[in-house]
KOLLO-800211 format. One record per residue (C-alpha): residue in one letter; chain; x, y, z. Coordinates in nm, 3 decimals, always signed. Example, Ala and Ser with C-alpha at 12.3 -4.5 7.8 and 13.67 -1.06 7.14 Angstrom:
BEGIN
<pt A; A; <+1.230; -0.450; +0.780>> <pt S; A; <+1.367; -0.106; +0.714>> 
# end
This chain:
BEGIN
<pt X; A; <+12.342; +14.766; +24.096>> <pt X; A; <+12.589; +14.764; +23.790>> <pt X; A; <+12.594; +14.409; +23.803>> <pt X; A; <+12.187; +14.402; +23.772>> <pt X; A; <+12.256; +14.654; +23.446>> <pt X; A; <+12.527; +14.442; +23.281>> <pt X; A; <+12.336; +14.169; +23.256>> <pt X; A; <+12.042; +14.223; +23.065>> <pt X; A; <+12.288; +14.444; +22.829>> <pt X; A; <+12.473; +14.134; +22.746>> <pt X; A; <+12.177; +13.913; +22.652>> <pt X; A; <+12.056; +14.167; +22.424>> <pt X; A; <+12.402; +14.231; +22.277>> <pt X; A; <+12.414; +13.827; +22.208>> <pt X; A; <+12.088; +13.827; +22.052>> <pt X; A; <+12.129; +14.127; +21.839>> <pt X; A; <+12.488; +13.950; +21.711>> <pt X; A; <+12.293; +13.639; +21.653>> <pt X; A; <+12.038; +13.778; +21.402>> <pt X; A; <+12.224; +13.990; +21.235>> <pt X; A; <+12.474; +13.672; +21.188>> <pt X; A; <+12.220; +13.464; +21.084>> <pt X; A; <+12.095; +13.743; +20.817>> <pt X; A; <+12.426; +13.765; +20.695>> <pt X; A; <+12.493; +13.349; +20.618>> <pt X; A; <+12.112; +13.337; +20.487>> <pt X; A; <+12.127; +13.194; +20.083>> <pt X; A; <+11.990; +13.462; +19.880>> <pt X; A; <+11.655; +13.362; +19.687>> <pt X; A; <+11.659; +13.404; +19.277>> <pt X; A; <+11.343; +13.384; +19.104>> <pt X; A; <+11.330; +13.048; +18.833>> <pt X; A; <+11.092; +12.961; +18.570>> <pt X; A; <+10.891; +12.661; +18.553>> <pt X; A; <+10.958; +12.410; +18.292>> <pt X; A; <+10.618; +12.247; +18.127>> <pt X; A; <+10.612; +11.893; +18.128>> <pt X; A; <+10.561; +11.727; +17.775>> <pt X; A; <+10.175; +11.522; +17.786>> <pt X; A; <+10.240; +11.166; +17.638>> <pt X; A; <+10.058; +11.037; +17.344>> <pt X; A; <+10.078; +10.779; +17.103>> <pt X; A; <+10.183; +10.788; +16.759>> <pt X; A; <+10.157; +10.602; +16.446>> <pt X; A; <+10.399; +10.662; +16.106>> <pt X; A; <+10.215; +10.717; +15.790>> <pt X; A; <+10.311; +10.389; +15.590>> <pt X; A; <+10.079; +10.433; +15.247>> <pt X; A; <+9.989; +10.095; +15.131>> <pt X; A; <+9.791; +9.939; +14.864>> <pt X; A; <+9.473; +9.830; +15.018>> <pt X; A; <+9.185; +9.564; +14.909>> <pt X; A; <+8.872; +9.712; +14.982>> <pt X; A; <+8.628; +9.505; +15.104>> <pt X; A; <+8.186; +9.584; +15.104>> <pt X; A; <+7.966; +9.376; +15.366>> <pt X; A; <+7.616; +9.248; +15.308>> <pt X; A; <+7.369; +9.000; +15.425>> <pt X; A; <+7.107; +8.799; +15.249>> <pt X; A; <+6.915; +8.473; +15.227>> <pt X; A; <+7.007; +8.161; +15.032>> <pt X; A; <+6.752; +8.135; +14.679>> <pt X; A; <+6.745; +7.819; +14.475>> <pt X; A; <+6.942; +7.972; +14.128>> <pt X; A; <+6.658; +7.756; +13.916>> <pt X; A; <+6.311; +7.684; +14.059>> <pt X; A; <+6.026; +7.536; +13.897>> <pt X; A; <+5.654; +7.427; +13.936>> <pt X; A; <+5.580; +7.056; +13.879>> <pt X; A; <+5.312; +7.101; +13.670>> <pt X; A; <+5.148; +6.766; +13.484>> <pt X; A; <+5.050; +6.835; +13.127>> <pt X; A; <+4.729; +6.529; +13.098>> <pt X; A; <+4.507; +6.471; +13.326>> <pt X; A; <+4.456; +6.144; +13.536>> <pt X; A; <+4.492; +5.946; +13.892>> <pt X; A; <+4.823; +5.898; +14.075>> <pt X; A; <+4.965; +5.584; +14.057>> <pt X; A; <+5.282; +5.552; +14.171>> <pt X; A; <+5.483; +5.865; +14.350>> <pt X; A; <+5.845; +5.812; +14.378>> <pt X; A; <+6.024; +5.799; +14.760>> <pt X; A; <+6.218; +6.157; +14.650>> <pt X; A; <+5.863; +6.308; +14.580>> <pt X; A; <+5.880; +6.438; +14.956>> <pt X; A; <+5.966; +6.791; +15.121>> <pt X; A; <+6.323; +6.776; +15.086>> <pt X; A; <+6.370; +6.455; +14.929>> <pt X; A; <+6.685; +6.427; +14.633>> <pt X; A; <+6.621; +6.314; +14.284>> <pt X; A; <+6.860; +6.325; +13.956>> <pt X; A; <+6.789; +6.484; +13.623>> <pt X; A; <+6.550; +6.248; +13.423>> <pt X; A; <+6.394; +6.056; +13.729>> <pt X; A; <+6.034; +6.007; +13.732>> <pt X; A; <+5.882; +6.121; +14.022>> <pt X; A; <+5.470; +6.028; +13.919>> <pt X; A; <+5.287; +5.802; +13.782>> <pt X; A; <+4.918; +5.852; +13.635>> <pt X; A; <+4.696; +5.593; +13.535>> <pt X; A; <+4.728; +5.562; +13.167>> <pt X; A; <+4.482; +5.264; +13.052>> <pt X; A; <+4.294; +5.554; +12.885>> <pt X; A; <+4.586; +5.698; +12.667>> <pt X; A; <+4.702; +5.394; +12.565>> <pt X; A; <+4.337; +5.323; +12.432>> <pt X; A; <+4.380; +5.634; +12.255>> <pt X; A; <+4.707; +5.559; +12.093>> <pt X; A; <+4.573; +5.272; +11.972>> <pt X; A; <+4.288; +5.386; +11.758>> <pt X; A; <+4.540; +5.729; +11.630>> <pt X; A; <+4.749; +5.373; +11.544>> <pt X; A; <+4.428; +5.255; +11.349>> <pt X; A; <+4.285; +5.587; +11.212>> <pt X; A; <+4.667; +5.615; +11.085>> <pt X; A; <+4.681; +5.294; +10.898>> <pt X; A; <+4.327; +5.360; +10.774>> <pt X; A; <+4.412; +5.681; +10.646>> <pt X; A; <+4.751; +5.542; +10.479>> <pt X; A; <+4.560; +5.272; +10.285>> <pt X; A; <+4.361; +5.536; +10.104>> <pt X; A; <+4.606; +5.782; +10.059>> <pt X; A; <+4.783; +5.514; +9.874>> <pt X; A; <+4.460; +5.396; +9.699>> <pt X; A; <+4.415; +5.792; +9.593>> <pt X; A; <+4.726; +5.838; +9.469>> <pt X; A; <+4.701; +5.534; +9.254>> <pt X; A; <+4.430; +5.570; +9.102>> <pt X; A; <+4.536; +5.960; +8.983>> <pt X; A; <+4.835; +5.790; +8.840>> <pt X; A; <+4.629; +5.547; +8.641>> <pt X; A; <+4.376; +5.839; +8.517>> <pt X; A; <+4.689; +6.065; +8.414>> <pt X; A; <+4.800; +5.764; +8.223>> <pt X; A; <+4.460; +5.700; +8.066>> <pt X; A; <+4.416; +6.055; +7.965>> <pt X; A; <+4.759; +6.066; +7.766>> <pt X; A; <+4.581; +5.786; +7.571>> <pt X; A; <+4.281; +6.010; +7.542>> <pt X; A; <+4.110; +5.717; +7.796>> <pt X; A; <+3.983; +5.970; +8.070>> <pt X; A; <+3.797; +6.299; +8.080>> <pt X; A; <+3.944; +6.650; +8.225>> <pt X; A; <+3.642; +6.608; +8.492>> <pt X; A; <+3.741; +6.244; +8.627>> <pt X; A; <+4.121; +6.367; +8.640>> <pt X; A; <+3.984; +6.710; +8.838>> <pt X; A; <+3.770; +6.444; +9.071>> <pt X; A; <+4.021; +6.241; +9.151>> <pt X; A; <+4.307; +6.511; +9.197>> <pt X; A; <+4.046; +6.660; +9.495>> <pt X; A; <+4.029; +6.309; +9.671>> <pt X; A; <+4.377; +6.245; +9.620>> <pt X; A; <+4.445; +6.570; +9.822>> <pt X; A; <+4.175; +6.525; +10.080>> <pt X; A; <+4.333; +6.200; +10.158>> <pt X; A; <+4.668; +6.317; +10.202>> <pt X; A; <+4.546; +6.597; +10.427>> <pt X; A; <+4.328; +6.320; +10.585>> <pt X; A; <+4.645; +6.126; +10.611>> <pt X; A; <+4.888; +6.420; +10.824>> <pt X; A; <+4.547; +6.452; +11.071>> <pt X; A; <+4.609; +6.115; +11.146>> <pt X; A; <+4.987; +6.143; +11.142>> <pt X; A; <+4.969; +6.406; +11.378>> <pt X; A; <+4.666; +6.281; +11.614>> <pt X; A; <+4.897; +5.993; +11.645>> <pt X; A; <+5.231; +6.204; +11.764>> <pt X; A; <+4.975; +6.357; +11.983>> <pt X; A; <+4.840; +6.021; +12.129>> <pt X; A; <+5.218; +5.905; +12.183>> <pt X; A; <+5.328; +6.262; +12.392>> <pt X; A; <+5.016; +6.212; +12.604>> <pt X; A; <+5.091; +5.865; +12.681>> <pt X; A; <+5.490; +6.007; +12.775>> <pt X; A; <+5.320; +6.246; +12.961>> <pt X; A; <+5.136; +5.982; +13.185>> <pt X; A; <+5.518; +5.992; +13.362>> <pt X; A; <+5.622; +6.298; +13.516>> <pt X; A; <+6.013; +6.322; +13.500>> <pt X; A; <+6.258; +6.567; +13.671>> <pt X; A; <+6.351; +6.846; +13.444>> <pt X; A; <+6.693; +6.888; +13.628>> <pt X; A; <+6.858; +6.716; +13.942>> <pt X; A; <+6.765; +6.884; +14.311>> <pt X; A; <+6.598; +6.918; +14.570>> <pt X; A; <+6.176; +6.916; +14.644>> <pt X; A; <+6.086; +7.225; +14.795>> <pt X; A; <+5.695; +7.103; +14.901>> <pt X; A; <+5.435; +6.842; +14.744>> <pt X; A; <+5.087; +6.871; +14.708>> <pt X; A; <+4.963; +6.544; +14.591>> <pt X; A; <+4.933; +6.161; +14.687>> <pt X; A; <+4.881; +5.820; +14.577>> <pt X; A; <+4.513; +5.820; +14.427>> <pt X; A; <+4.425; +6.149; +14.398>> <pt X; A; <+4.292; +6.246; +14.095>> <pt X; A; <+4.466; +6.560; +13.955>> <pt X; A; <+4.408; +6.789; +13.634>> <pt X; A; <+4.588; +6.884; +13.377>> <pt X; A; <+4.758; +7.245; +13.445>> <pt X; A; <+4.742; +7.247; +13.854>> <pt X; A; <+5.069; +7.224; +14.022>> <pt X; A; <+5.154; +6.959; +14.190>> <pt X; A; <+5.502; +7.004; +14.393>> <pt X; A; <+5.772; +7.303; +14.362>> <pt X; A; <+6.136; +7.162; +14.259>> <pt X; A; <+6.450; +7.342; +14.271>> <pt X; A; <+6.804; +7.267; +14.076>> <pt X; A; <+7.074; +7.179; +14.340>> <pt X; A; <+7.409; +7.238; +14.176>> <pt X; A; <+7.386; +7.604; +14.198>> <pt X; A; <+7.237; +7.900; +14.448>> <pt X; A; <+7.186; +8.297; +14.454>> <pt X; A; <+7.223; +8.527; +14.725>> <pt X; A; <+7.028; +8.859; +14.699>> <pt X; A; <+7.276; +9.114; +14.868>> <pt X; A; <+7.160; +9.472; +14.916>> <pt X; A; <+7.448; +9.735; +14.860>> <pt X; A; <+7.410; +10.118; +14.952>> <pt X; A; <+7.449; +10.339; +14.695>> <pt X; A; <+7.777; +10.518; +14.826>> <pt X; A; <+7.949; +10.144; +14.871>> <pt X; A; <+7.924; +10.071; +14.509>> <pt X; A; <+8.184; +10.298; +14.424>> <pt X; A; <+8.422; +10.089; +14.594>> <pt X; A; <+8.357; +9.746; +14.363>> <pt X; A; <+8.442; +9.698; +14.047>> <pt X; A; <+8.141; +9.681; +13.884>> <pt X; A; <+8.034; +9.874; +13.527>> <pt X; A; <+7.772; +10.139; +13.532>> <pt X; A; <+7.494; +10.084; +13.373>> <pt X; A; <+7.602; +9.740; +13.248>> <pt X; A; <+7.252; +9.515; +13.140>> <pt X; A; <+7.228; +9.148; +13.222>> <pt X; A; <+7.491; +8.905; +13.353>> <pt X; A; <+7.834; +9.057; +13.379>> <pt X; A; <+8.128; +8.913; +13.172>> <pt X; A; <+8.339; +8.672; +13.379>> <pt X; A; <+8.648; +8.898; +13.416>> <pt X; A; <+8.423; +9.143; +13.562>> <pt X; A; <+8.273; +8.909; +13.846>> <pt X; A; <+8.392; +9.034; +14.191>> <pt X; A; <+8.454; +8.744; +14.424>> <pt X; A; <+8.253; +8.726; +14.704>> <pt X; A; <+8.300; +8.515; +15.035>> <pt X; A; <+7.975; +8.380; +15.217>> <pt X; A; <+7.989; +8.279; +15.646>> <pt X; A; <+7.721; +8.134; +15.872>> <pt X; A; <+7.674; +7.922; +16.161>> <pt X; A; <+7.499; +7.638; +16.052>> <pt X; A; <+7.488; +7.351; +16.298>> <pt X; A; <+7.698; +7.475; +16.526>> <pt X; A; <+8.005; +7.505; +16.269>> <pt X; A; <+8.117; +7.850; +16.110>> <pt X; A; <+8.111; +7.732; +15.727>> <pt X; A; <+8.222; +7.979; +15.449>> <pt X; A; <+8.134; +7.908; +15.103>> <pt X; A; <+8.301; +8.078; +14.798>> <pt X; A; <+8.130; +8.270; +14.467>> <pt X; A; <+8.095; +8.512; +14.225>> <pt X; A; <+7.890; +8.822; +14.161>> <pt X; A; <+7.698; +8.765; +13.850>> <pt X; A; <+7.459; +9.034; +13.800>> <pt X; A; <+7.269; +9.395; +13.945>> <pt X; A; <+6.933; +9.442; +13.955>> <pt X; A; <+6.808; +9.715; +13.743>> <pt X; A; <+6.595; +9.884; +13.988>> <pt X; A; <+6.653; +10.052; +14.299>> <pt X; A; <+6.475; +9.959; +14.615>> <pt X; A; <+6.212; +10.228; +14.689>> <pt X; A; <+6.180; +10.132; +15.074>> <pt X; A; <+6.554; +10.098; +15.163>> <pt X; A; <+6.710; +10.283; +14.836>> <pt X; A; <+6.973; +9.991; +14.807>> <pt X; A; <+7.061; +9.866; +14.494>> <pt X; A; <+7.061; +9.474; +14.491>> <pt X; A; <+7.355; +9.264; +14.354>> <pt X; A; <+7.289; +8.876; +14.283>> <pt X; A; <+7.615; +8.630; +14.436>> <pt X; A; <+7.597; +8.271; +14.288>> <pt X; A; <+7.760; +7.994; +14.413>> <pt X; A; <+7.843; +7.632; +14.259>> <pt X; A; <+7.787; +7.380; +14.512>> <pt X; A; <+7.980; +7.116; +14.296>> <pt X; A; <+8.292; +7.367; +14.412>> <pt X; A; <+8.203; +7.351; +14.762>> <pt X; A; <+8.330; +7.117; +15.058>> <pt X; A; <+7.972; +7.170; +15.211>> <pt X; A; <+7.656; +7.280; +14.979>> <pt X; A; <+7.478; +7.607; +15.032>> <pt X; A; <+7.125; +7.509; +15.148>> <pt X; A; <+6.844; +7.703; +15.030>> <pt X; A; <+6.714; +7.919; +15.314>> <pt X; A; <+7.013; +7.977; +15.493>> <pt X; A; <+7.097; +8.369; +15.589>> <pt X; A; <+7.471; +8.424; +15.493>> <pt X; A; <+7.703; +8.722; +15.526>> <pt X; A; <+7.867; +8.842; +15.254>> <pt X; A; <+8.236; +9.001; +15.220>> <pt X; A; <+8.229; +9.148; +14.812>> <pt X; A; <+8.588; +9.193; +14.716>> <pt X; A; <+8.644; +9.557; +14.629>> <pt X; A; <+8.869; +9.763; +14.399>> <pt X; A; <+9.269; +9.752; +14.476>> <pt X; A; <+9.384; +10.115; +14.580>> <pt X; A; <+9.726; +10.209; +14.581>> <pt X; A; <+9.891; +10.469; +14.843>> <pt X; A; <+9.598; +10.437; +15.118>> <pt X; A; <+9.692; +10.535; +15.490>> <pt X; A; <+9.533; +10.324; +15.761>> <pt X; A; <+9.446; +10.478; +16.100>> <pt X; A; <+9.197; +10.491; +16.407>> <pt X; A; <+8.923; +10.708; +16.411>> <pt X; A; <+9.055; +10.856; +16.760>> <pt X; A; <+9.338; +11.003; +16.491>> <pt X; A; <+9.007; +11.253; +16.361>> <pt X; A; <+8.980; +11.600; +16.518>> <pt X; A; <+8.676; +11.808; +16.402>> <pt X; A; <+8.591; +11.675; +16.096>> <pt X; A; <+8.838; +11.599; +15.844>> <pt X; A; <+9.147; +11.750; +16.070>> <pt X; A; <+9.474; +11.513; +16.169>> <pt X; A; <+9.734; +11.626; +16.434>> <pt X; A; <+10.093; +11.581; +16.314>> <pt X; A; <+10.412; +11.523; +16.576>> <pt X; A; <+10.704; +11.740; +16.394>> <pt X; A; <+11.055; +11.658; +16.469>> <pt X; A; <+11.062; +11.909; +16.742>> <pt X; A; <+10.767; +11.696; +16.892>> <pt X; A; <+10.510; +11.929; +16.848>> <pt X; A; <+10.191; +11.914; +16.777>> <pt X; A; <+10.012; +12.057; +16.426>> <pt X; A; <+9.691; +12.036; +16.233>> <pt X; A; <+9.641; +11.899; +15.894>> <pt X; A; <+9.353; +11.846; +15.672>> <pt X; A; <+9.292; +11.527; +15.497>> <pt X; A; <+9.074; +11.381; +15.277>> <pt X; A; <+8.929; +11.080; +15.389>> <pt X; A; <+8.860; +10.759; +15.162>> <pt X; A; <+8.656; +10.565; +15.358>> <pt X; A; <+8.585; +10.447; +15.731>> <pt X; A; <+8.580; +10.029; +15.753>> <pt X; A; <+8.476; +9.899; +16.113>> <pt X; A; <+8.732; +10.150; +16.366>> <pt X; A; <+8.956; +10.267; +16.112>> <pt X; A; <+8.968; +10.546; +15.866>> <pt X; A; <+9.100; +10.502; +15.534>> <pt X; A; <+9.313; +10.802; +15.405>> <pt X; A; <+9.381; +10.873; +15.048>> <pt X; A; <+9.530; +11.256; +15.054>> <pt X; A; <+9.672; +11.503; +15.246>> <pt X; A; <+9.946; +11.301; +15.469>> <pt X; A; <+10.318; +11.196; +15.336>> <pt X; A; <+10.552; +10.883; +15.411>> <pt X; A; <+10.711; +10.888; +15.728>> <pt X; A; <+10.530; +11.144; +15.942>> <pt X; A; <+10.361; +11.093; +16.281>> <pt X; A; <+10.014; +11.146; +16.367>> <pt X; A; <+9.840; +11.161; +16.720>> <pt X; A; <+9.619; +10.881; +16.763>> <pt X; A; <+9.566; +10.918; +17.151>> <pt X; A; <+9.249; +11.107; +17.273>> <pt X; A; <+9.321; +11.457; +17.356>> <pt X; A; <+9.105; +11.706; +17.525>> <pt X; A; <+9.291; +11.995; +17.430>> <pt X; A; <+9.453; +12.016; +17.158>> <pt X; A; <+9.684; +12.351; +17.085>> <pt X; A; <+9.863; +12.449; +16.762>> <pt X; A; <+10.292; +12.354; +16.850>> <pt X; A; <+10.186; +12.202; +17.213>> <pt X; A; <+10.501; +11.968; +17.321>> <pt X; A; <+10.414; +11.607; +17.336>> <pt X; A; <+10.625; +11.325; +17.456>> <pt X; A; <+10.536; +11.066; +17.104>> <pt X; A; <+10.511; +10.685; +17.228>> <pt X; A; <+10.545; +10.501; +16.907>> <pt X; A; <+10.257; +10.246; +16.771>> <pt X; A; <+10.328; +9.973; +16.558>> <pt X; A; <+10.046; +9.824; +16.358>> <pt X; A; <+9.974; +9.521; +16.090>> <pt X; A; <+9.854; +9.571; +15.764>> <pt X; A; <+9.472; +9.584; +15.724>> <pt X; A; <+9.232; +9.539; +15.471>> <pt X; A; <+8.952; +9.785; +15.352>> 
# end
């Protein structure tokens, strides 16, 4: 029976010694705090920088000198030259039309003899005033005969510029017969052909001058302020004040850029799209390719040089006008700025940020005033405006 007892005593002795052993070698729990982990982002050091701003437009190639071929007499075609077709080439002085001028030389003719006519009694009136002067010094001639004679004397030498001048006419009409080109270019169209019978006055092709073209470029209002151009300055600008201006299109499969100048603003301000238009001219003789009329070009103006200009993305932005600046304890801080302009995915800063600080440029969702950061550092090349 004590045996039965003993038993069961020791079992719970051994399990009593157990637990309170194992309460005794248990490692005591202390309470720690949890360390916030620093969110990543990237950085970029203010670098200030003069900058060449740049303003983008688009327009459509215009002939710089157009003009209506326009004959001055009247008569039927002759003879049209091979360059008096759509597109066709012709130099400065080249006659480009013939008219039939059988008539006008019939005309100069009889100015010719209505001239010689009117010489021959000019002469024959002025003699015979000399020879009545000289008659009444010997007391020969009457006051009356001089007086007669001094009236057909002058109606003969008016008698004698009609004819003078009816024969200058005669000769320009017969010049005119030949229609030359004013300048050397290009034929925009033609309206005329060999035998057709055309008046004086009606057009007869449209020519244009090849050696030089315009580009009408419309400029908003705010992007003015970044060329240098003078306000309020009338007719073509002076040549130190002519912005340079680089033209690119895709012509034939090729990306061509021609090179120019900015000559001139229009006076007026569109009513429809409230842009103010500036006028780029080109020399083709400069050019390794011409500019052909027609062609739709885009335009890069060069802009005013700015000094001390910081360059970053627009991610850098936070409500408005707001930067966040890394300190050297890597947090984070808000700073107003005052922005210059924004070109393509950049912002151009002109105030409020100094040499050598960082500024978050990664997208954050939530921002806090001193949040830690871990700053990844972003190297960039310079840009242009």
């Amino acid at each position: 029976m004590m045996r039965k007892l003993l038993l069961p005593s020791l079992v719970i002795m051994a399990a009593i010694f157990g637990a309170v052993t194992l309460m005794a070698t248990s490692p005591e729990l202390k309470p720690t705090t949890v360390q916030a982990i620093a969110t990543a982002v990237r950085v970029r050091t203010v670098d200030p920088q003069p900058i060449q701003l740049t303003v983008h437009s688009q327009g459509t190639v215009v002939p710089n000198t157009e003009s209506a071929l326009i004959p001055e007499v009247s008569g039927r075609v002759v003879w049209m030259s091979p360059s008096l077709v759509n597109g066709g080439y012709f130099e400065s002085g080249a006659v480009l039309l013939r008219l039939e001028d059988n008539d006008y030389r019939t005309l100069l003719e009889r100015s010719q003899a209505n001239l010689k006519r009117a010489e021959a009694e000019f002469e024959h009136a002025r003699f015979e005033y000399q020879r009545l002067k000289q008659l009444e010094d010997r007391q020969l001639a009457s006051r009356s005969q001089i007086e007669n004679q001094l009236r057909a004397f002058r109606v003969h030498e008016a008698s004698l510029q009609d004819a003078r001048a009816s024969f200058s006419q005669a000769n320009r009409d017969l010049a005119r017969t030949e229609i030359k080109a004013p300048f050397a270019g290009l034929v925009r169209e033609e309206s005329v052909d060999i035998g057709q019978f055309v008046s004086r006055g009606t057009s007869i092709a449209t020519i244009y001058a090849g050696d030089r073209a315009e580009i009408r470029l419309p400029i908003a209002d705010r992007q003015l302020a970044f060329l240098n151009l003078p306000i309020g300055h009338r007719g073509e600008l002076p040549l130190q004040q002519q912005p340079n201006v680089k033209l690119v299109a895709n012509y034939a499969g090729l990306k061509l850029t021609w090179y120019g100048k900015i000559v001139r603003t229009e006076a007026q301000i569109d009513v429809a799209s409230r842009m103010v238009h500036v006028i780029a001219r080109v020399s083709n003789d400069a050019q390794e390719v011409p500019l052909s009329v027609g062609l739709f070009v885009n335009a890069e103006i060069e802009g005013l040089l700015v000094e001390d200009i910081v360059v970053m993305p627009r991610s850098a932005l936070r409500n408005g006008n707001r930067v966040l600046i890394v300190d050297n304890e890597n947090k984070l801080h808000y700073r107003d700025i005052e922005p210059l302009r924004f070109y393509h995915d950049d912002v151009l800063i002109q105030s409020g940020l100094e040499k050598g600080e960082r500024v978050c440029i990664s997208p954050l969702q939530t921002a806090i005033e001193g949040m830690p950061v871990e700053p990844l550092l972003e190297r960039v090349a310079a840009v242009t405006g």
